[in-house]
C-alpha positions in Angstrom: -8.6 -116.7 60.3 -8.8 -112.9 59.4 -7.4 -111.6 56.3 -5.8 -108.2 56.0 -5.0 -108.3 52.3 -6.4 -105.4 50.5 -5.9 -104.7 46.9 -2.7 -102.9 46.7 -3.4 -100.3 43.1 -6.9 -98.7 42.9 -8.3 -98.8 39.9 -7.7 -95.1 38.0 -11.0 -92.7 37.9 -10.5 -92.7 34.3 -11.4 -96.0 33.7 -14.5 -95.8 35.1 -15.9 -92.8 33.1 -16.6 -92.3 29.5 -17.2 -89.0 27.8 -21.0 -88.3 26.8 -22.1 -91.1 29.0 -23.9 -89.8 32.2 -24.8 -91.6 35.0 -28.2 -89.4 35.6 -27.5 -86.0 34.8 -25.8 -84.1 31.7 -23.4 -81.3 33.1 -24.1 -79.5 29.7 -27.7 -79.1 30.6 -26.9 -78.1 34.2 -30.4 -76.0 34.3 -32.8 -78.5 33.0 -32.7 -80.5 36.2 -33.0 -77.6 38.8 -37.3 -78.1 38.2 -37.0 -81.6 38.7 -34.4 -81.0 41.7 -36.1 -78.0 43.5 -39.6 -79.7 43.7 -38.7 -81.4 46.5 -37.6 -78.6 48.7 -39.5 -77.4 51.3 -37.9 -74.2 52.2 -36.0 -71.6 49.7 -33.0 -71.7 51.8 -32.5 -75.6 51.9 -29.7 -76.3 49.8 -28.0 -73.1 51.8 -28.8 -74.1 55.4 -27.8 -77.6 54.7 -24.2 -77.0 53.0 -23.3 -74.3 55.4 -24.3 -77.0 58.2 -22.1 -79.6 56.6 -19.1 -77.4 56.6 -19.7 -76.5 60.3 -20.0 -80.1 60.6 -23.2 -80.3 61.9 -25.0 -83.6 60.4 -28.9 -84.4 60.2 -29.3 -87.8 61.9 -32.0 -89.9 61.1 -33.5 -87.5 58.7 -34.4 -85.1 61.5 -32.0 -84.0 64.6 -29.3 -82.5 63.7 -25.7 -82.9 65.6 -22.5 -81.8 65.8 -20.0 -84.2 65.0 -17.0 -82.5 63.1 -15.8 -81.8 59.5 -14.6 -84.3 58.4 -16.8 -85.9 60.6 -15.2 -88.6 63.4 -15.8 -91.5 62.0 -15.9 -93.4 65.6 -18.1 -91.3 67.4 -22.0 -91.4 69.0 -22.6 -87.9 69.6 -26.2 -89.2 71.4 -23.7 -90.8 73.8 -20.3 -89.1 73.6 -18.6 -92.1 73.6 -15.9 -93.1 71.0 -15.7 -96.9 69.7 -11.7 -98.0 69.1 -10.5 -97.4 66.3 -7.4 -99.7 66.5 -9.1 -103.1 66.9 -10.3 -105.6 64.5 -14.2 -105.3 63.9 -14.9 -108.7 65.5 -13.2 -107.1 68.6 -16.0 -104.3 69.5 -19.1 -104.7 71.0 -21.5 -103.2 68.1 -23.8 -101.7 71.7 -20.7 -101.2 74.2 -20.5 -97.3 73.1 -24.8 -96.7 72.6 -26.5 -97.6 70.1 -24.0 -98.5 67.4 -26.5 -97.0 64.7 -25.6 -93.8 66.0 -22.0 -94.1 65.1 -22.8 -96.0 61.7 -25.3 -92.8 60.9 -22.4 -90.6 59.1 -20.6 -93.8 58.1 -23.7 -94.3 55.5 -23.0 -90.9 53.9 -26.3 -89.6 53.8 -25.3 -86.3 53.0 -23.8 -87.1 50.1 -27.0 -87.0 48.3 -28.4 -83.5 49.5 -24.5 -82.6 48.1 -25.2 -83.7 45.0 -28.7 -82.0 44.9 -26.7 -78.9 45.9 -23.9 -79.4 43.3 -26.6 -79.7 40.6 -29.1 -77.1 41.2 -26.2 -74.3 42.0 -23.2 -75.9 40.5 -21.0 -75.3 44.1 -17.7 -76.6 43.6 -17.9 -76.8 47.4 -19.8 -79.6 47.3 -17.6 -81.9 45.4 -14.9 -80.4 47.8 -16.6 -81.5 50.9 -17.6 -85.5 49.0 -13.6 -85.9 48.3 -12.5 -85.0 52.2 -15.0 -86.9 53.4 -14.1 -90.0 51.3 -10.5 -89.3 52.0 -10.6 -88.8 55.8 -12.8 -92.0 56.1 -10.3 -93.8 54.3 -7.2 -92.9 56.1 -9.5 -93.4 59.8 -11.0 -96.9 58.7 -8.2 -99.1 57.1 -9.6 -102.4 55.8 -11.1 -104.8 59.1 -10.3 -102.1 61.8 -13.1 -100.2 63.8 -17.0 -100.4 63.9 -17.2 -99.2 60.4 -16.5 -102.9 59.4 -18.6 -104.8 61.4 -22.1 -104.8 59.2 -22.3 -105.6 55.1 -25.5 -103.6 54.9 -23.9 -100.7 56.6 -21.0 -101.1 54.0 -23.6 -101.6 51.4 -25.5 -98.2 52.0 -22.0 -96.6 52.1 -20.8 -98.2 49.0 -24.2 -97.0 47.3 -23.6 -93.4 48.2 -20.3 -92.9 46.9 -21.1 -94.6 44.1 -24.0 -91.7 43.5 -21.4 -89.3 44.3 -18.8 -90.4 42.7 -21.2 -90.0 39.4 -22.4 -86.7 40.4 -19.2 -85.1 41.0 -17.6 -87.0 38.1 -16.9 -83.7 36.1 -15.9 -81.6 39.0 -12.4 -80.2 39.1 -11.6 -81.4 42.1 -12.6 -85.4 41.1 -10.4 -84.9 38.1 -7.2 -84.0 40.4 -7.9 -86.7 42.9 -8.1 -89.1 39.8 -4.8 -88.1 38.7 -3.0 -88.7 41.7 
């Protein structure tokens, strides 16, 4: 028996924060991390390239081929296929390999990008990036209500999700933009 009961207040992003206490970085010593954060590029204009990509909606799949798949992206989608899982049905419903190879469509449901937005936010302080986290989290919220769609049908694919909007949840935590979602 399937259960569609989801909890019906989320919890306040107040609660979850404290002042002074920082997940991993300090946003009063913004420029003490960029060493640490701009030893792993390998090209001056990374953090440029990749944010102007996101915004065109162009996402790096499997940490090297890059597609087109919307901004926000579409949530249901395998660009390596063009095909579109439902969106409508219950997860137990879908074939996970009816529409390609269901990883495909799971690779921007793990939110990968949210850590090079984060690496972005910190070394240049781009209020973008925070922009971009918050309609991503939104739009996959509003296209993936609780046991509907392919999104659903793994733990560890909503494990890895879980984990990256945790990270960027703490990295954007003093961004404008996360203080006027949590006071809606």
């Amino acid at each position: 028996m399937r259960s569609n009961t989801t909890p019906q207040e989320p919890l306040s992003l107040e609660t979850l924060f404290h002042p002074g206490i920082h997940f991993f970085f300090d946003p009063q010593n913004r420029a003490a991390y960029a060493p640490l954060l701009s030893q792993f590029d390998t090209d001056v204009d990374w953090p440029t390239s990749r944010l102007e990509n996101l915004q065109a909606g162009k996402l790096l799949y499997f940490s090297k081929h890059v597609q087109t798949i919307g901004w926000p992206p579409h949530w249901h989608h395998n660009p390596l296929t063009s095909q579109t899982a439902p969106d409508t049905k219950h997860f137990s419903e879908i074939h996970e390999f009816a529409y390609g190879d269901v990883k495909a469509i799971w690779e921007a449901n793990r939110f990968g990008f949210v850590y090079d937005l984060a690496r972005i936010y910190w070394r240049r302080g781009d209020e973008n990036c925070a922009e971009l986290f918050w309609q991503a989290i939104e739009d996959w919220r509003r296209s993936n209500p609780p046991h509907t769609g392919i999104n659903w049908k793994c733990g560890q694919e909503a494990s890895i999700r879980a984990m990256a909007w945790c990270f960027g949840l703490w990295a954007f935590a003093e961004s404008p933009h996360t203080r006027i979602l949590a006071t809606e």
